[in-house]
DOMAR-176860 format. One line per field, with one value per residue (C-alpha): residue number from 1; residue in three letters; chain; y, z, x. Coordinates in pm, whole numbers, padded with zeros to 5 digits, m for minus. Layout:
seq NUM, ...
type ALA, ...
mol A, ...
yy Y, ...
zz Z, ...
xx X, ...
***
This chain:
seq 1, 2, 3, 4, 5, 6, 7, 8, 9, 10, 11, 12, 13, 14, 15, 16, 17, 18, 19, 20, 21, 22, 23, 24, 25, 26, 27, 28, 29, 30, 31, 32, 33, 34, 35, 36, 37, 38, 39, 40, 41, 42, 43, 44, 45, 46, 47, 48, 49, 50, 51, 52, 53, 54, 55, 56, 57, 58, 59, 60, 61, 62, 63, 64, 65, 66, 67, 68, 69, 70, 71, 72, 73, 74, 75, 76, 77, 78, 79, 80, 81, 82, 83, 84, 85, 86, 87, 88, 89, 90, 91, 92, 93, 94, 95, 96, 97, 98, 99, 100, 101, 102, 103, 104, 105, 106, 107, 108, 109, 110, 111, 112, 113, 114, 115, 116, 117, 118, 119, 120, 121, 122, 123, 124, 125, 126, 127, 128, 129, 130, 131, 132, 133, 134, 135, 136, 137, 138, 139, 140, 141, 142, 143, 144, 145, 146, 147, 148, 149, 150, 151, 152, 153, 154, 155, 156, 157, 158, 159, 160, 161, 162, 163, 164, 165, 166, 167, 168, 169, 170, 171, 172, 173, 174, 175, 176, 177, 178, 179, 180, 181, 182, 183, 184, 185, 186, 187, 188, 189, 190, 191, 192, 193, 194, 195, 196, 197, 198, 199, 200, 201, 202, 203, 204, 205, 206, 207, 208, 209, 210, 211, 212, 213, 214, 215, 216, 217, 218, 219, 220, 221, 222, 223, 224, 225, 226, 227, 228, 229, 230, 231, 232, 233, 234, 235, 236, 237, 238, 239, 240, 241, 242, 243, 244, 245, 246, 247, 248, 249, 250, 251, 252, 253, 254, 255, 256, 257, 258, 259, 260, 261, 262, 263, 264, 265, 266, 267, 268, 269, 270, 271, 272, 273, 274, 275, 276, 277, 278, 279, 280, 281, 282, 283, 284, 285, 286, 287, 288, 289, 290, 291, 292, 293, 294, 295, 296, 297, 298, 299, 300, 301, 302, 303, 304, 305, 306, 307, 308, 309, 310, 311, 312, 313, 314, 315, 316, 317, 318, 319, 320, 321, 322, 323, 324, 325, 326, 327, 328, 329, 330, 331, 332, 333, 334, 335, 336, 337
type UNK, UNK, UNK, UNK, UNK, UNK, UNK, UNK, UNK, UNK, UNK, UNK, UNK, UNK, UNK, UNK, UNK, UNK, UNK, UNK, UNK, UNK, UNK, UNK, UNK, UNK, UNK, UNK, UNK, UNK, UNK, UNK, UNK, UNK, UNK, UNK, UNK, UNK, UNK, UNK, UNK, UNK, UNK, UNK, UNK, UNK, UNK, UNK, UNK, UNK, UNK, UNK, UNK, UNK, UNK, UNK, UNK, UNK, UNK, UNK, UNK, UNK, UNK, UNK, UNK, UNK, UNK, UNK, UNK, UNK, UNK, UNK, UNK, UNK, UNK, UNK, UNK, UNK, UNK, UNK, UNK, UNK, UNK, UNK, UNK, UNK, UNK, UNK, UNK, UNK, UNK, UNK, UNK, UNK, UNK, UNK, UNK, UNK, UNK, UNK, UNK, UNK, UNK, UNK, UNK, UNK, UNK, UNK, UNK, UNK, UNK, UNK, UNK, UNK, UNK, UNK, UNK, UNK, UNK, UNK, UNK, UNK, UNK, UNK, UNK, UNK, UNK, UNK, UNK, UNK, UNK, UNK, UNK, UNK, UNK, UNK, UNK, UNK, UNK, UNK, UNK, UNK, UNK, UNK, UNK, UNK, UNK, UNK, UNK, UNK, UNK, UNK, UNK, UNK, UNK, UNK, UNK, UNK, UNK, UNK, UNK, UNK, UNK, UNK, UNK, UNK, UNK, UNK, UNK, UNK, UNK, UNK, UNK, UNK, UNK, UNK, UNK, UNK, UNK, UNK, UNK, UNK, UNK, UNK, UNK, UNK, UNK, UNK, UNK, UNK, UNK, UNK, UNK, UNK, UNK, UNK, UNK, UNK, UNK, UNK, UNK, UNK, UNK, UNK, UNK, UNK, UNK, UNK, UNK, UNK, UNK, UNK, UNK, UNK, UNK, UNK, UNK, UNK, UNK, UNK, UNK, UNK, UNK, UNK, UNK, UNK, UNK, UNK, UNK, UNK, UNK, UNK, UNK, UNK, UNK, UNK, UNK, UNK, UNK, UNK, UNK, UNK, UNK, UNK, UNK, UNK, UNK, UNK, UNK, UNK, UNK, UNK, UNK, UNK, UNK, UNK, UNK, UNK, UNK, UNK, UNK, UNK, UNK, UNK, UNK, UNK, UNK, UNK, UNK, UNK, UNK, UNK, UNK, UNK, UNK, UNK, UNK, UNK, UNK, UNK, UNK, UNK, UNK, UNK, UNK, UNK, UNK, UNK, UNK, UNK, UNK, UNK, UNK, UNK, UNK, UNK, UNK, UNK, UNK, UNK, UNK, UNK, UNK, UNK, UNK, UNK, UNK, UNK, UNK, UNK, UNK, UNK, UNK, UNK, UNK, UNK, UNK, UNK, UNK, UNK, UNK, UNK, UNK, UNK, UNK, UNK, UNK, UNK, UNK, UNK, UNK, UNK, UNK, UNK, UNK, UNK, UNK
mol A, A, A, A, A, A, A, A, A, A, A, A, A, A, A, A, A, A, A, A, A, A, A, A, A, A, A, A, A, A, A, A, A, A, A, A, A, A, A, A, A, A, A, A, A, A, A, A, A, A, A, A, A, A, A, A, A, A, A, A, A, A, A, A, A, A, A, A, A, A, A, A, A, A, A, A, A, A, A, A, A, A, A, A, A, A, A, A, A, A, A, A, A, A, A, A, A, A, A, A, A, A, A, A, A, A, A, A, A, A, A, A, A, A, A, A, A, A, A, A, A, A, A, A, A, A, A, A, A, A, A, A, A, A, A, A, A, A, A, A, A, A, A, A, A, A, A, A, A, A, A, A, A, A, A, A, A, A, A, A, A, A, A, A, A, A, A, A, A, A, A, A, A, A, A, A, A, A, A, A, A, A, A, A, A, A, A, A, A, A, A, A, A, A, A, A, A, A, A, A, A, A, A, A, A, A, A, A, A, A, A, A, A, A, A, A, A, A, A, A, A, A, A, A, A, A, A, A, A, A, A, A, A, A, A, A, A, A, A, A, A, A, A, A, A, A, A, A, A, A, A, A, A, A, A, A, A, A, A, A, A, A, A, A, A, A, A, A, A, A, A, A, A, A, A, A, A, A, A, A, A, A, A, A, A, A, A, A, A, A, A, A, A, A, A, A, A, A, A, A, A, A, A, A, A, A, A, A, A, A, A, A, A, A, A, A, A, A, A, A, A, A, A, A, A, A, A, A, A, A, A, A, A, A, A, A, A
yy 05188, 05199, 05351, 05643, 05609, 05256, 05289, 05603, 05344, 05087, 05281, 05452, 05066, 04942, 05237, 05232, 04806, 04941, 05182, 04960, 04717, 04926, 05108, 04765, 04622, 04376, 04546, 04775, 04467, 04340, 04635, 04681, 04330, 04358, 04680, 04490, 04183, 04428, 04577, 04264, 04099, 04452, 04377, 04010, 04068, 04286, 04105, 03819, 04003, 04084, 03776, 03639, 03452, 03332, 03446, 03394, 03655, 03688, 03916, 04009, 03970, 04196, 04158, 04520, 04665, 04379, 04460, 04464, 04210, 03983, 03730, 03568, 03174, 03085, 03304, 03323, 03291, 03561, 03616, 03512, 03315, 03488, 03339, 03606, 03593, 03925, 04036, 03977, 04352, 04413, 04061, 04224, 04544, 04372, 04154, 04422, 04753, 04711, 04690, 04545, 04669, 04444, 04316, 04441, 04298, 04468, 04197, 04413, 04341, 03919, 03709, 03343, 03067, 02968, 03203, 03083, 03295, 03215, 03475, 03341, 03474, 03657, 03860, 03978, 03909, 04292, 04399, 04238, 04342, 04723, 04714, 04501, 04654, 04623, 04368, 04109, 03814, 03654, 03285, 03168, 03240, 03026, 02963, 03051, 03054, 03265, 03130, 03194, 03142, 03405, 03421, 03693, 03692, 03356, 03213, 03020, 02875, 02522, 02349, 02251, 01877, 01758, 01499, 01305, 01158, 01262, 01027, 01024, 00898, 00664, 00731, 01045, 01048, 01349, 01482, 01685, 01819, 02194, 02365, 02767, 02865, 02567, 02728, 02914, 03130, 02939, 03155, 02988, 02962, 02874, 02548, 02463, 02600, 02385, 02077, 02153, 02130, 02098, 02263, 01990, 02087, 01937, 01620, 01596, 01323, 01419, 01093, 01078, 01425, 01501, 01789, 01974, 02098, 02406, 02383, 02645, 02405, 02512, 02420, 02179, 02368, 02285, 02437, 02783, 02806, 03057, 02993, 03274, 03222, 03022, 02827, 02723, 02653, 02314, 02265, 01937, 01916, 01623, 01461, 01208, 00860, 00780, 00449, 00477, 00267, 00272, 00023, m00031, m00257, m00443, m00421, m00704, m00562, m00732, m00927, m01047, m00919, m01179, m01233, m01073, m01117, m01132, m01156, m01213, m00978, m00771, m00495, m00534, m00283, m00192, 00005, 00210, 00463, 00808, 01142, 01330, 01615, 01431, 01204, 01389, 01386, 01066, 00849, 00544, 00626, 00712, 00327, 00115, m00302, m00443, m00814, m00874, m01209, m01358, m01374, m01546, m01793, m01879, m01955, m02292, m02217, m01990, m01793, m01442, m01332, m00915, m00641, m00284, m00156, 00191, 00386, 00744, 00822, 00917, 00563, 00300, m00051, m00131, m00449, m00564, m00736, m00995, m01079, m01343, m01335, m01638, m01535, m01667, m01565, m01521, m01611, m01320, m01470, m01291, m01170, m01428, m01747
zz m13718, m13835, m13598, m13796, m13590, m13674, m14024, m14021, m13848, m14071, m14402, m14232, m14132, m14472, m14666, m14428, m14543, m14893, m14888, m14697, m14975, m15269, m15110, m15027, m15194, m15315, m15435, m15641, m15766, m15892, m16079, m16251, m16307, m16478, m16669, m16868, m16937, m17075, m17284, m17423, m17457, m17714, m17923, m17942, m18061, m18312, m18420, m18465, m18637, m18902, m19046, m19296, m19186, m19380, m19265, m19358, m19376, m19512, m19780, m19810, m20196, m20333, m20634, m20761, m21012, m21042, m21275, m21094, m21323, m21196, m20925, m20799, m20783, m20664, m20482, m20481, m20136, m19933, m19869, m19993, m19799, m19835, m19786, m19766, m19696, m19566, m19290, m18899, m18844, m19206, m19104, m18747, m18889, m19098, m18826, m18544, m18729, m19114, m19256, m19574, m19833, m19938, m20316, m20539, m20892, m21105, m21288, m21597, m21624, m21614, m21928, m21862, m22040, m21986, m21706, m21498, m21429, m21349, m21219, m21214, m20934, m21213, m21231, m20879, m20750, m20879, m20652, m20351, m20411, m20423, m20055, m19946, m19946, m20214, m20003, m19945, m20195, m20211, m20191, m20248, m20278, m20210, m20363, m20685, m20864, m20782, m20987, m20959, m21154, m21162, m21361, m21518, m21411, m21471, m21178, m21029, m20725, m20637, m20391, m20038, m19950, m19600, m19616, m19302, m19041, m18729, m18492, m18180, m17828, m17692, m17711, m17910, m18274, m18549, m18655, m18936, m19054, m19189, m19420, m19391, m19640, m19853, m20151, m20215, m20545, m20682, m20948, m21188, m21547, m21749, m21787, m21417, m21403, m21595, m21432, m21066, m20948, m20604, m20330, m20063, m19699, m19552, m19380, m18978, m18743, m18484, m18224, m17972, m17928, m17732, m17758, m18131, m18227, m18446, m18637, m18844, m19167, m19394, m19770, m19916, m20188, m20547, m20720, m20991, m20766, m20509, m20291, m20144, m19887, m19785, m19482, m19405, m19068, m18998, m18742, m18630, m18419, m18176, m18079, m17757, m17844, m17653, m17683, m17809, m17876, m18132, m18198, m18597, m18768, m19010, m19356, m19645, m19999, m20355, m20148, m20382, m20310, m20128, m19920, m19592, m19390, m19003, m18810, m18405, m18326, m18502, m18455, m18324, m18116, m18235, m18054, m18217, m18075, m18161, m18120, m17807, m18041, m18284, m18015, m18028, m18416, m18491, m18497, m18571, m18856, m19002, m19008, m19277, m19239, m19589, m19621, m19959, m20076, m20296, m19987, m19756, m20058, m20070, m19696, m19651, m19286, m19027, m18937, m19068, m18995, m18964, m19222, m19195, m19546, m19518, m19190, m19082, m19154, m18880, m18658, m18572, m18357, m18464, m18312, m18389, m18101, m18157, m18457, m18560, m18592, m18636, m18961, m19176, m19501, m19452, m19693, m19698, m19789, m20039, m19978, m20196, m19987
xx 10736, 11100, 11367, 11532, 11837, 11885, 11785, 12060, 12339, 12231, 12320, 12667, 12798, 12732, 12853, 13185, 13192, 13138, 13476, 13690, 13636, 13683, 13957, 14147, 14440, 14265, 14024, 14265, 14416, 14066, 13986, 14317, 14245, 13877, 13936, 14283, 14035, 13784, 14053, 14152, 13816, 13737, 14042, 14004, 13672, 13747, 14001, 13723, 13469, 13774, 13732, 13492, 13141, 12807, 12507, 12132, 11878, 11514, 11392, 11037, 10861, 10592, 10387, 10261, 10069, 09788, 09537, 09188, 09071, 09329, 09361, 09665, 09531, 09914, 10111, 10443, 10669, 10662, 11003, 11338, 11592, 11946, 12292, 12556, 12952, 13139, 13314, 13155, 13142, 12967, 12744, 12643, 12569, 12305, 12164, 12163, 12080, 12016, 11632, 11583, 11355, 11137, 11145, 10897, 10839, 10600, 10304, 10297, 10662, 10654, 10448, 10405, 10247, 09881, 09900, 10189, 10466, 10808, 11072, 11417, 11693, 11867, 11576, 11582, 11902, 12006, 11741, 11917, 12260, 12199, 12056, 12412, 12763, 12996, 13235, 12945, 12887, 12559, 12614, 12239, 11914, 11572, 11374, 11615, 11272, 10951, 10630, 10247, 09970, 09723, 09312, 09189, 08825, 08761, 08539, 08275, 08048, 08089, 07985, 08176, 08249, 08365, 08648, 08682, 08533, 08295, 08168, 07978, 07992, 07756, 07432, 07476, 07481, 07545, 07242, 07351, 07661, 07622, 07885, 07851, 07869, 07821, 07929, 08236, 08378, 08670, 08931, 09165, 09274, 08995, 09173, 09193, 08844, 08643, 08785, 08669, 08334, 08378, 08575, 08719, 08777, 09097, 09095, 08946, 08852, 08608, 08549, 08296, 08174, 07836, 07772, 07737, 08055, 08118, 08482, 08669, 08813, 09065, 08981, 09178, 09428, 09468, 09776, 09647, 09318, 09200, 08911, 08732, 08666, 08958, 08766, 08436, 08253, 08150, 07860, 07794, 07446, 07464, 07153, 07133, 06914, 06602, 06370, 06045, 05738, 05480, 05173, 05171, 04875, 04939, 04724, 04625, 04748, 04639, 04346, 04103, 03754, 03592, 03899, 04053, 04350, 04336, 04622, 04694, 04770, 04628, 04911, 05245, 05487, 05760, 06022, 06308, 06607, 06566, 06689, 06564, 06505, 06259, 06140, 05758, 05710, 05755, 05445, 05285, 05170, 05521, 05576, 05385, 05360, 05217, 05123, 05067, 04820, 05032, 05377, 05058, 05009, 05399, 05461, 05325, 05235, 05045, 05358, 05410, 05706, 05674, 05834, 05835, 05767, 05833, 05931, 06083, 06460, 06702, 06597, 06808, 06795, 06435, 06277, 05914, 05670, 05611, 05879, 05607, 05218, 04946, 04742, 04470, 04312, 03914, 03667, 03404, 03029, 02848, 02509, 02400, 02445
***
């Protein structure tokens, strides 16, 4: 616990320090000191502010009054960049107390050609000046031109494209890549329209994931269209590889009738890489080894070398055992002999 007596002595010694100093000489001497600097610091700064500076300020832009059957494909920017020259009192005003109202242009009251509009600063410069005082003089504006390009109903579905590239680490690989939605509405004029028919994501590179990745992708813009929506999900499912073996035969096509093949072996393994997910539903079956009469006739020897003629999608580093079987082509007596 605190001693209130030497908390009490405490504050008395270091309110006595506190009035010695003040009441000092030089202490009197610093004051007279600060409260002349202040003085002149106020007039000098005044005196600063009196002359003329540039400053930059932004403007927002509205576009009212669109028709319901209307869609902006092309905005224009959504504010304007101003350069203005007045006095540094007028210029601080503005920066430290003035809101500017933002600049509204009314669509009814702008006609462009094959539906692009273009809205010159003279247009809205007027619009600007009567929220500045009289002394201030614009000096520029950007953009000095505001254009869009708007549809009037026109639209249509397309479908969504990925542009770049995903890959996988090792011993993973990308199962599937899935666009939601994988369709979008595009608007435009209808002679913008007619030559898109698909809807392009913006460009990404994806290396070695391993695990499946989900990935919010802009659409890739095209100047008089709006997409809706604007960005697409991307879902990449990523699948590890496992090994797998299978025991295939192989079977004689175009034999004549009183022929047969036999091979040794008979059937051969073949082993594959696969995803973990698909791992139980792929079977022998799904793999298909055709030795047709008429390749037998052509080889010249006893060695067949082995040929998958169909097998399942979504495998990769096949290898057949053995590569190479011994064969011969059997003559089948009739029941006649």
């Amino acid at each position: 616990m605190f001693d209130r007596r030497e908390i009490r002595y405490t504050y008395l010694k270091l309110s006595k320090r506190i009035k010695d100093f003040l009441l000092s000489d030089k202490s009197r001497e610093f004051l007279i000191f600060l409260f002349f600097f202040l003085i002149a610091s106020g007039f000098w700064l005044l005196q600063t502010l009196n002359n003329d500076y540039e400053a930059d300020f932004s403007i927002p832009v509205r576009i009212k009054d669109v028709p319901n059957n209307v869609v902006l494909t092309s905005e224009p920017p959504s504010e304007l960049h101003v350069r203005v020259k007045d006095k540094g009192t007028v210029l601080l005003n503005y920066m430290l107390g003035k809101s500017f109202f933002p600049v509204n242009l009314s669509f009814p009251d702008y006609k462009g050609k094959d539906n692009h509009v273009k809205i010159y600063a003279s247009d809205f410069e007027k619009k600007i000046i009567s929220q500045l005082n009289v002394s201030s003089k614009i000096l520029s504006i950007k953009p000095d031109t505001l254009d869009y390009i708007y549809s009037e109903g026109k639209s249509k579905l397309v479908p969504v494209r990925l542009q770049g590239k995903v890959t996988a680490g090792l011993q993973y690989y990308v199962s599937d890549t899935i666009c939601n939605p994988d369709s979008v509405l595009i608007y435009a004029p209808e002679g913008i329209l007619d030559t898109i028919t698909t809807a392009y994501t913006q460009k990404i590179n994806l290396e070695n994931i391993s695990d499946t990745t989900r990935q919010r992708v802009s659409l890739s813009p095209v100047k008089g269209v709006k997409f809706v929506p604007s960005s697409v999900e991307m879902t990449f499912p990523v699948d590890i590889y496992t090994e797998k073996t299978v025991e295939v035969p192989l079977h004689g096509i175009n034999f004549p009738a009183d022929k047969v093949l036999r091979a040794f072996p008979s059937k051969v393994q073949i082993t594959f890489q696969v995803g973990l997910k698909r791992f139980r539903s792929i079977k022998a079956s799904d793999f298909v080894i055709n030795v047709s009469y008429e390749e037998l006739l052509k080889l010249g020897s006893d060695k067949y070398t082995v040929k998958l003629k169909s097998f399942p999608s979504g495998i990769n580093q096949i290898r057949i055992t053995p590569a190479q079987v011994d064969f011969l082509i059997e003559q089948i007596s009739s029941n006649g002999d």
